[in-house]
N, C-alpha and C positions, 0 to 999 in steps of 0.2 A: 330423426336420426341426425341430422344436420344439425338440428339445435343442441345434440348432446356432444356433438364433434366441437363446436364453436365455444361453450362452456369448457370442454376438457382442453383445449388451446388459450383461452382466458386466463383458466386456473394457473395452467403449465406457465404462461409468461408471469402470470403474477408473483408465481413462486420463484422462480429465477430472478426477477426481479428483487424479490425480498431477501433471499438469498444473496444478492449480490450488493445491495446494502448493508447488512450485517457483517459481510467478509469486508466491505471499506470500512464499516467502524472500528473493526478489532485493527486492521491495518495503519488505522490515525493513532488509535492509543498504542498500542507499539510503536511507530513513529516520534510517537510525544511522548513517552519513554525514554527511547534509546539518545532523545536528544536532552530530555532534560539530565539522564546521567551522564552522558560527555560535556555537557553547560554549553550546549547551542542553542540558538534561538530560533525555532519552528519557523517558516516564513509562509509556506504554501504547501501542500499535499494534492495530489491529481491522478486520477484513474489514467495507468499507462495500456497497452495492449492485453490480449487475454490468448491463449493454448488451451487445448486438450489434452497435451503431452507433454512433456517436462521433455529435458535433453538424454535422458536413459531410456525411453518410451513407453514409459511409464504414462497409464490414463489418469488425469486427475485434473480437474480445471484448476487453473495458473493464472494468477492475475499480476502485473506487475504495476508498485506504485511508484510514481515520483515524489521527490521532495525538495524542496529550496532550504537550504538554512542559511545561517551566519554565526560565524565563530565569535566577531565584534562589533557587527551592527553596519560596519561597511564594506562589508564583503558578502561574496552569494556564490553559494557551491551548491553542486544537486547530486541528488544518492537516490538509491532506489534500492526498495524493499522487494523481494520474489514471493509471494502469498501462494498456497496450495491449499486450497481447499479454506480455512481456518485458522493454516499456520502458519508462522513467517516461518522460510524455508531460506531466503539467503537475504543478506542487510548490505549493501556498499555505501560509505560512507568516505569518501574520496580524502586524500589528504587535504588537509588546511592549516591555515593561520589557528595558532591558539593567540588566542586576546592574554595581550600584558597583565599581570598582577601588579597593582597599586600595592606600595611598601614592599615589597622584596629586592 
């Protein structure tokens, strides 16, 4: 009985686990998304805190990600993605420097 309780805690962490890589992959490529259509340059991405509860109290696991960008290479601003579950649920993307256009 003990051997099937230590399997079913194995299993359990492994899955959350894979679970919780999956939900950072989708959270990069959205990331590197919403910077390639504003034309910022990705710098860093980082697993921020995790909830159970959104702010309406609502159950649903909440992850939030960090990001570094640069609008022109010498500047560094951070924004962060709110993931639920799967989905991106809010984007902040702080004001910045837009980088000059050459010839206008």
């Amino acid at each position: 009985m003990d051997n099937l309780l230590a399997i079913l805690l194995v299993t359990f962490g492994a899955y959350l686990f894979w679970q919780q890589r999956r939900q950072t992959e989708l959270a990069q490529k959205f990331i590197e998304q919403r910077c390639s259509t504003l034309g910022l340059q990705l710098l860093s991405t980082a697993r921020g805190s995790h909830k159970l509860k959104d702010k309406k109290g609502n159950w649903g696991w909440q992850t939030v990600y960090l990001f570094e960008f640069s609008a022109d290479g010498h500047d560094t601003y951070q924004g962060y993605v709110i993931m639920k579950g799967f989905r991106p649920m809010h984007i902040h993307v702080p004001p910045h420097r837009m980088p000059e256009t050459e010839g206008v």
